[in-house]
N, C-alpha and C positions, 0 to 999 in steps of 0.2 A: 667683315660683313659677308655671310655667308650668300649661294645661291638662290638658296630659299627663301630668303630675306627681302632677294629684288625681285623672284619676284612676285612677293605679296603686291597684291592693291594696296593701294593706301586708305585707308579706313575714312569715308565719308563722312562731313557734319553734322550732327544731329539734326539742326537746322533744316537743313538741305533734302533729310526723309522726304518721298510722297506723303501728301494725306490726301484722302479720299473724305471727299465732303457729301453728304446726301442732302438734299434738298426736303427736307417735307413741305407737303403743301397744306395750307390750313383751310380747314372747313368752316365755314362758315351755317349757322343753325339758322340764321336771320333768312341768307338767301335762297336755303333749301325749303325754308317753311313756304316761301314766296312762290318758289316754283311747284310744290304740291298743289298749294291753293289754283295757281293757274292751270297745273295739270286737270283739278277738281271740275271747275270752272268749265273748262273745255268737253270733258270726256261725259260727267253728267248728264246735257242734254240727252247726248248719243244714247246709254246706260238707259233714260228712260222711255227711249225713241224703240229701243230694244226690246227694256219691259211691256209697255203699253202693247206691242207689237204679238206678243202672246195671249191677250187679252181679246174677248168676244164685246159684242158691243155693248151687254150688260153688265160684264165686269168693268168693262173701263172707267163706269162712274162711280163704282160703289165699293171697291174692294181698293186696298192700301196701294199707294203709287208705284214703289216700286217690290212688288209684292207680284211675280212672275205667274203664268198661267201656263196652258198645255196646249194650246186654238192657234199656235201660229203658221201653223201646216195649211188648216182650212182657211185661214186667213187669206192666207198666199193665193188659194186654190178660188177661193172665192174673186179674189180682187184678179187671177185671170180670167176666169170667166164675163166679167165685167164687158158687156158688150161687143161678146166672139175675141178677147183678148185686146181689145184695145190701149191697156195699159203697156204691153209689152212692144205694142207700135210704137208708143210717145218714148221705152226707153230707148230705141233704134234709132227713131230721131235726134234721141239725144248724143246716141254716141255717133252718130252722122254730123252733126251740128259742132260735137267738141272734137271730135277726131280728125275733120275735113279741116275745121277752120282754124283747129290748132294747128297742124302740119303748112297749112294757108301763113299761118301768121308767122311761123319761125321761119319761112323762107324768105318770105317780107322782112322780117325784123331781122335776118344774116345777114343779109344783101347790103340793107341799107346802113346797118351799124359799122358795117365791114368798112363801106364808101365811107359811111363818114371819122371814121377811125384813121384809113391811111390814104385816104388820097387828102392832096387840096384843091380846094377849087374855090370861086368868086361866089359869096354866098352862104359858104359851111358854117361860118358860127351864127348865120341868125335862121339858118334852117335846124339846125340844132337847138337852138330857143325856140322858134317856133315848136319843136317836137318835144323840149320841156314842159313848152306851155299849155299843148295838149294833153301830157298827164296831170296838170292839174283838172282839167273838165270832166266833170262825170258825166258817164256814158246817158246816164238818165236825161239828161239835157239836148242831147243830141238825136235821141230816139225820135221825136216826130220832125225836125229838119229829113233825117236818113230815109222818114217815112212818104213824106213828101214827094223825096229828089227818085223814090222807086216804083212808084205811083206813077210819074211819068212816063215811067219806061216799061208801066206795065207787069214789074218786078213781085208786087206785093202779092200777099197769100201765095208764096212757093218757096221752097227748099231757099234759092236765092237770097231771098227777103232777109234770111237769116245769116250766110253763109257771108256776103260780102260785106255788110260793116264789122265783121269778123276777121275780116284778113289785115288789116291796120289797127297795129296795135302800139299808139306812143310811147308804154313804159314798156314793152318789149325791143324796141326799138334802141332807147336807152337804153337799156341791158346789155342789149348784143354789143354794142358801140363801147360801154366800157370794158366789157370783157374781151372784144375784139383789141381793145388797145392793151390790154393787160396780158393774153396771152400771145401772140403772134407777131415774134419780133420781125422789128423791121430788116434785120440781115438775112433771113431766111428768104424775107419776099425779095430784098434784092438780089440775093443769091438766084431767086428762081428766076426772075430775069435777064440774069445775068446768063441762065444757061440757055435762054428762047425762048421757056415759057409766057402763053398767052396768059393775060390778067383773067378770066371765065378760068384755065386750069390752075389757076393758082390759087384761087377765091374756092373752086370747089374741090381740089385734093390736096392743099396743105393745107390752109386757112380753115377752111370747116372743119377737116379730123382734127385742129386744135383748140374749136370753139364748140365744141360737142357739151361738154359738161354743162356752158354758158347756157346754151340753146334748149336741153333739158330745163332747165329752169325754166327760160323762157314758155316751151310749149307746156309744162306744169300749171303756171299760172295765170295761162291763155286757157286751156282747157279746164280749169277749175273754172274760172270765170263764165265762160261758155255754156255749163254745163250747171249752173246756180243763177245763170239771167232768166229774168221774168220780164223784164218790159217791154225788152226788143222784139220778144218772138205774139207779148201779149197786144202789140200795136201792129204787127204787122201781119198775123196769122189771123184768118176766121173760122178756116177748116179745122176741124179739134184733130181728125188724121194727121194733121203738121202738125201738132202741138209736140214741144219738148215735153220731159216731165213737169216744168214747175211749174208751167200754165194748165196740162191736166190734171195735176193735182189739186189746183186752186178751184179749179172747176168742181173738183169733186169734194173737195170744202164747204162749197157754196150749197151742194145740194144736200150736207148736214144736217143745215138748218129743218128739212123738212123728211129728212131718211138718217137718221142717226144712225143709222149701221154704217153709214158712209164714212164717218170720224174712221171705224175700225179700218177700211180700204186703205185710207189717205194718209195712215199712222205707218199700215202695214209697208203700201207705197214710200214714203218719206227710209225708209229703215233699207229698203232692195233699190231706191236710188244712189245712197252714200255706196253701198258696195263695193261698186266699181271705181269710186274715186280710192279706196282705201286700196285695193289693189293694184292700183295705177301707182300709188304713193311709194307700195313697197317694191313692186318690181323695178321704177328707176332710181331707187334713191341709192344704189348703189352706184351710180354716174355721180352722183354728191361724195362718195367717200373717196372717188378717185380725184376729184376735181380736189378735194380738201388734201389726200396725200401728198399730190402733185404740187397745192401754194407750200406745201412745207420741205419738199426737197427745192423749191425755189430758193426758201428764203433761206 
């Protein structure tokens, strides 16, 4: 046996090859048809909230629905003019109204989901049911109680009126609370105790920079909310100056009936309110692709 001989390798199993397996994933035509339809569903109204919205108030009855015009400039220009610009007060309000009380409500909702996530205390699971049982009640039922309890105090027709049943939100609350138990382990906060840290510095520079993602959510759907209520601001405002948009708009619905130019306003309105939610949408949704990278190097 020569040198050479020892030292070949010994020639591996057949067997024993790697193989490289690819996965395909199968498509499915059932559920893609399902998601168009809902895509359809959804985007439509918008499409002809759009169309309409270039349309004068002659065309809007008479010519094909979604059959676009050239009038959505003066549209705009007319519907600011509308009583020294009063439409662009209601949208101020509104983003006063969604921006104050959303920021209002996700520090309410950290705090308290935080507490009830990792401390324990005499009480936690039926206050925790309690704030279940709150997301089941619609807010609609609650609006002349909140109306009532501010009337008292002198509250009603002011920024107030709207701001504070706003700051308490029960399924934001839930939110924070699961996602506070899901992102921020308990060895971290022991850890940070362990080195001194006060429970206020640990709640607001660990625990928050790890429930950021949570909390976008949260004031997402605190501010969408906010900012598409009609009852709360329409029971408790008299001033049309306070009005959000969706109560001056309703307003300028009503007077359709006998100024039909007004449909044109209230279309054009309806089209320059969504705006700012689509914008809102896309600038944080990138806090959604970190949150979603982040459960996948978890798991």
């Amino acid at each position: 046996m020569t040198a050479s001989t020892l030292a070949r390798p010994a020639a591996r199993p057949a067997d024993l090859k790697p193989t490289v397996r690819f996965r395909t994933e199968r498509r499915s035509p059932l559920a893609t048809g399902v998601l168009l339809l809902g895509a359809v569903y959804c985007l439509l109204p918008v499409v002809w909230v759009l169309v309409a919205a270039t349309k004068n108030s002659a065309e809007l009855f008479s010519t094909f629905t979604f059959a676009p015009s050239t009038h959505l400039w003066s549209n705009i220009q007319e519907l600011s003019a509308y009583r020294g610009g009063l439409f662009w007060r209601w949208m101020a309000n509104t983003a006063l109204y969604a921006g104050v009380g959303g920021l209002l409500s996700v520090t309410v909702s950290a705090m308290a989901g935080y507490g009830l996530a990792k401390f324990q205390f005499v009480g936690k699971k039926a206050t925790f049911n309690i704030i279940l049982a709150g997301v089941l009640v619609p807010g609609v039922i609650l609006a002349i109680p909140q109306y009532l309890l501010l009337a008292e105090v002198g509250l009603t027709n002011t920024y107030w009126s709207v701001l504070l049943p706003s700051v308490i939100s029960p399924y934001g609350i839930y939110l924070a609370r699961i996602y506070a138990a899901a992102s921020v382990p308990d060895d971290v906060i022991e850890a940070a105790r362990t080195d001194g840290a006060k429970e206020w510095r640990i709640f607001t520079q660990i625990a928050t920079p790890m429930m950021i993602p949570g909390l976008v959510t949260v004031f997402l759907f605190q501010f969408v909310a906010i900012w598409n209520n009609f009852m709360l601001p329409y029971i408790m405002l008299g001033d049309d100056k306070l009005f959000p948009i969706t109560v001056g708009l309703s307003g300028l619905l009503n007077q359709g009936a006998t100024q039909p130019a007004m449909y044109t306003a209230v279309i054009t309105g309806a089209l320059l309110s969504i705006l700012p939610l689509v914008a809102l949408f896309l600038t944080l949704q990138r806090y959604w692709q970190v949150d979603l990278a982040a459960g996948a190097v978890k798991a």
